[in-house]
N, C-alpha and C positions, 0 to 999 in steps of 0.2 A: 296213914301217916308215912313219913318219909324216913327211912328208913340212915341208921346212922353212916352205913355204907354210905352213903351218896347227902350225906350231910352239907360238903364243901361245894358241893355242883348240882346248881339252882335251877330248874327248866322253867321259864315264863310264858305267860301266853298275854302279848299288847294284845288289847282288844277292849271291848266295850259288855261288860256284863248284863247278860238277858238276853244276850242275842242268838238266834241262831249257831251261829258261827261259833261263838263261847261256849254255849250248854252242850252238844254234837262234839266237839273238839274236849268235854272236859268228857265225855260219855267214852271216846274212844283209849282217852288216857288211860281210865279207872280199869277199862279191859284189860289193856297193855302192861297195868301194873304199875304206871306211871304219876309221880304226883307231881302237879302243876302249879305254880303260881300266879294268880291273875290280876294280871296289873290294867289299871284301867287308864284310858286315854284321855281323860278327862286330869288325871293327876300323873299323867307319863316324866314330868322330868322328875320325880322325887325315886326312880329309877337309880339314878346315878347321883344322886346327892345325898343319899345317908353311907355312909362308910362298909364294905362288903370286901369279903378278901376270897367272897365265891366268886368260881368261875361260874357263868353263866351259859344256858345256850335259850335263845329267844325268839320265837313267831312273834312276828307284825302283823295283826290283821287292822285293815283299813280302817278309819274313823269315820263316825256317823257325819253325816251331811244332812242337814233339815231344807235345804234351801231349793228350790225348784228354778231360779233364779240364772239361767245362763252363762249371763254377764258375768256373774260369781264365778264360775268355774275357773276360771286361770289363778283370781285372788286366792278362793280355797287350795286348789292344786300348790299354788306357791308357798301357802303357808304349810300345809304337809311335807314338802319337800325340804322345809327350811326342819322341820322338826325329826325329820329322815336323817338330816345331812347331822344334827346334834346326837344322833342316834349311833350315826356312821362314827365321831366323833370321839366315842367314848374311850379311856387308856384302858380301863379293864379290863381281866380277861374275859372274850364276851363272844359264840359263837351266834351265827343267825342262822335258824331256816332258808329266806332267802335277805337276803344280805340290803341294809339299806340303801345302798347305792345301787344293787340288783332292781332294787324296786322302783326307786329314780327314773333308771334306763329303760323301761316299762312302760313308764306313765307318758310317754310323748308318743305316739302313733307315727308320725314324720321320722322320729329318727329311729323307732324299730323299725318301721318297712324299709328303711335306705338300709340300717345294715344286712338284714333281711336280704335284703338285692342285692346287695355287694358281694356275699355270701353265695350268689347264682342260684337260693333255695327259689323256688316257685311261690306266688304273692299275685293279691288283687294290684297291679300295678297304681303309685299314686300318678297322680297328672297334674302337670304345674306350668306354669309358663315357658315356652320353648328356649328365648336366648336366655333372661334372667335367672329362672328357675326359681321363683317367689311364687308365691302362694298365690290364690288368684283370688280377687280384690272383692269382687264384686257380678250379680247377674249379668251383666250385658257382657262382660270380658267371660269369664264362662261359657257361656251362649257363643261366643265368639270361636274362644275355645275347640268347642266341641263341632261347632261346625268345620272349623278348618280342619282336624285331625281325624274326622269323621267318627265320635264316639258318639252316642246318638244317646246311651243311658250309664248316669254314674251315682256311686253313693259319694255323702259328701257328710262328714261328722267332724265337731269339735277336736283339736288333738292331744287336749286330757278329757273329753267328755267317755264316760262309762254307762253301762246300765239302759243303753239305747237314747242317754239324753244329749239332743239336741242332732240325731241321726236324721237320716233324709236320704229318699230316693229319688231320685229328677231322670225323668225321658223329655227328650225335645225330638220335634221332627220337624227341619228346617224347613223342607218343599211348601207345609200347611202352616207352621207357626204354632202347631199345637203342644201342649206344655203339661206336663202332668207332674205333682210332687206328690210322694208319699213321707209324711213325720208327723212326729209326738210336740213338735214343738208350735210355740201359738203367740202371738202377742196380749198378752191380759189386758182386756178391755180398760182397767182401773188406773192400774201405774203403768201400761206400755211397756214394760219388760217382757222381754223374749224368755217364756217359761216352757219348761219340759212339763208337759201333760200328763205322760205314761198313757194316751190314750192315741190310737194311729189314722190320720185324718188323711183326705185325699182330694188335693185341687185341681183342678184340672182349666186350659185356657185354651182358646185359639184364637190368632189372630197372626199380625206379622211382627214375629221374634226380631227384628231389627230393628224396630221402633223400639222396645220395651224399655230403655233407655229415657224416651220421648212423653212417656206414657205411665197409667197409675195402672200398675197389675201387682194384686195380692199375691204371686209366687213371687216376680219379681220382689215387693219389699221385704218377704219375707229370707228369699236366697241375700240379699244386701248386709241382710241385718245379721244371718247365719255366716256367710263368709265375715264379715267385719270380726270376727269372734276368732280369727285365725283356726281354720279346717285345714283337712286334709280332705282331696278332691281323690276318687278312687275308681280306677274301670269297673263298673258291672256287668258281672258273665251271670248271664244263663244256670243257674241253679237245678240239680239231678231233684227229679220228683219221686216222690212215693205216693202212688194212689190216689195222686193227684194236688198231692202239698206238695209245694217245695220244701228244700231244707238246707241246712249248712249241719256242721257237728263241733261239739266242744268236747276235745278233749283235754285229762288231765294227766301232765307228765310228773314224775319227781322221779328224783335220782336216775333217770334215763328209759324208765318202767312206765308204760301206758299205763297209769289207774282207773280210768274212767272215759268211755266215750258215749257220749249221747246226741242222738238225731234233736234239732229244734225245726219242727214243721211249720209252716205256715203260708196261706193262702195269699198272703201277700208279700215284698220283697223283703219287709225287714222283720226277722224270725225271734227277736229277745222273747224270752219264755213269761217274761211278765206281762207283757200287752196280749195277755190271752192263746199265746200259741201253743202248739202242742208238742211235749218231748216223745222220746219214742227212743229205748233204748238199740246203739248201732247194731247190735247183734241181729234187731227184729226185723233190720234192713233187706237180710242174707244180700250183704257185696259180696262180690266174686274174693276169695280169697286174696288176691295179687292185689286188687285196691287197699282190702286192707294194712297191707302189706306196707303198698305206698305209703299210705299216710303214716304208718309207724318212723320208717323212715326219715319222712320228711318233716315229724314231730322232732324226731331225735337229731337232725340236722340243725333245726331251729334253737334247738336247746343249749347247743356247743356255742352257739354263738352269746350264748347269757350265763355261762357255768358257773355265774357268782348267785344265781335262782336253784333253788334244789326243786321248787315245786312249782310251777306255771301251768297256766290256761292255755290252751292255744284254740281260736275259732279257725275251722277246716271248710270249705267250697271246693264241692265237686263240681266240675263245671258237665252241662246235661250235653249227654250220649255219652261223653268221652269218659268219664269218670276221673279226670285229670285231678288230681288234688291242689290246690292253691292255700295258705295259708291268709286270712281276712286281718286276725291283729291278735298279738299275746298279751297276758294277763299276772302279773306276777301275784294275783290277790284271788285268781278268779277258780279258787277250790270248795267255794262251794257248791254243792249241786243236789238240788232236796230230790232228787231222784236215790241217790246215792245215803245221806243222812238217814234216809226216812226207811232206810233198808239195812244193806249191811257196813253202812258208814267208812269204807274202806280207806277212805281217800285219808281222815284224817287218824283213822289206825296206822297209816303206812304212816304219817311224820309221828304219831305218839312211837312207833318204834326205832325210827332215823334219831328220835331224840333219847331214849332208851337206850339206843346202841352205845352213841354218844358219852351218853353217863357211864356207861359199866366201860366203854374203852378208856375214859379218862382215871376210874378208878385204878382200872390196872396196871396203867401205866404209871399212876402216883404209887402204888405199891410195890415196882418193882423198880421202885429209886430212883425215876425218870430215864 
């Protein structure tokens, strides 16, 4: 029960009950001493529509999506963002974990790697038309692309797609013509909608990349149909192995403190832990001290640039031999990790106590007369 102390100052958790995310996060609270409220997203505006003279302090976790549906992604993204920005909106007193408009500035890939870059922090660079600097349209300007500039292998993903959907790894080699893609995504035989699989498929062409324009090649319709969906086009470096996986790492920041790093292994370029790959926590890596060093750093660089997030995802690429770190894309939602849950749940003990703090700092401050 919540204790009369902390009567006037209400701790919630948006989120969707049953999940993961909910049961884990209420698991940490009950440790921490902490009571929660759980508002679900399905009835989120009745939040600020019944009369409350609490202050509040509130986690955002994401809303379910049922739709596998590509095409969707901007629609759905848009109507989140609109329910973000009513969020943002509110007169009450109302603090956030990480702040709606935090979460906003998150959700577009294009414009975190540009502040990213502007910032001089290290990043898979994006790649976009040279004088324009628009997005690139379509396979043959691509292919064009990348032969002029000589990048020979990029990833290329929607720029609110999450969760590895609608990701893509593309090598071309201009001398042969030969064309390789690695994704989850597929055109459904039924309705022709460009659907995220969750399953990792690999086409492979040869022939001459200059015709392809001229000619009917399945990577070809497929890169068409995935660029028309507004991507972000991205250098691929060279990924550090272990034992013969490659890997990237996700770590989790809040309040400037590494809570969590974890290796995502996997035999082929693109490593999300759901299409089968394998974690491995970073410690089991043994980096050279000074790497890990780096990447702290270079977490906590990224972070200053978003101080309206108290908790963010960051995916890290070590690029192989060097061990150089580059940052791939941040996450203002991406805490959770069943590595972590399924053990000593840290990640969401440390906001059950940033939110704990929270409370007892507002009491005392209401007690000593403002």
């Amino acid at each position: 029960m919540m204790g009369e102390r902390h009567k006037n100052r209400q701790v919630i958790l948006l989120g969707n009950p049953g999940t993961k995310r909910t049961i884990y996060f209420e698991h940490a609270a009950r440790k921490a001493g902490l009571h929660v409220f759980m508002a679900d997203w399905k009835c989120w505006e009745q939040l600020f529509r019944e009369p409350s003279r609490q202050e509040r302090f509130i986690k955002i976790d994401p809303p379910l999506w049922d739709s596998c549906n590509l095409e969707e992604l901007d629609l759905l993204t848009a109507d989140y963002k609109q329910k973000l920005k009513h969020l943002a909106e509110c007169k009450r007193p109302v603090q956030f974990l990480n702040s709606p408009e935090g979460i906003i500035s998150l959700l577009d890939k294009r414009i975190c790697k540009n502040r990213l870059m502007d910032a001089k922090i290290p990043v898979t660079e994006a790649i976009c038309q040279p004088v324009t600097k628009l997005p690139i349209p379509n396979a043959q300007c691509l292919l064009e692309l990348m032969d002029s500039q000589k990048i020979f292998q990029v990833f290329i993903k929607p720029v609110t797609g999450s969760g590895a959907a609608g990701i893509a790894a593309f090598r071309f080699q201009p001398k042969t013509g030969r064309m390789v893609l690695y994704t989850c995504l597929l055109e459904h035989p039924d309705s022709g909608f460009l659907v995220n699989t969750k399953k990792l498929r690999c086409f492979s062409e040869d022939g001459s990349w200059k015709m392809r324009g001229q000619k009917s090649s399945q990577i070809s319709s497929l890169l068409d149909r995935l660029l028309s969906l507004d991507c972000i086009v991205e250098r691929w470096y060279a990924k550090e192995e272990y034992k013969g996986w490659s890997y990237d790492l996700r770590a989790v920041v809040q309040d400037g403190r590494m809570d969590f790093i974890l290796a995502r292994l996997s035999k082929g370029p693109i490593t999300n832990l759901h299409l089968n790959n394998q974690p491995l926590l970073a410690s089991q890596l043994n980096l050279p001290k000074t790497v890990m060093e780096q990447i702290a750093v270079l977490c906590q660089k990224a972070c200053i640039c978003y101080p309206e997030n108290r908790s963010v995802g960051i995916d890290i690429l070590l690029e192989k031999r060097s061990f150089k770190p580059r940052i791939i894309e941040m996450n203002g939602q991406g805490d959770l990790i069943y590595q972590d849950i399924y053990q000593d749940n840290q990640i969401y003990f440390h906001q059950a106590q940033m939110m704990k703090t929270w409370q007892e700092e507002q009491d005392e401050f209401h007690e000593n007369g403002k």
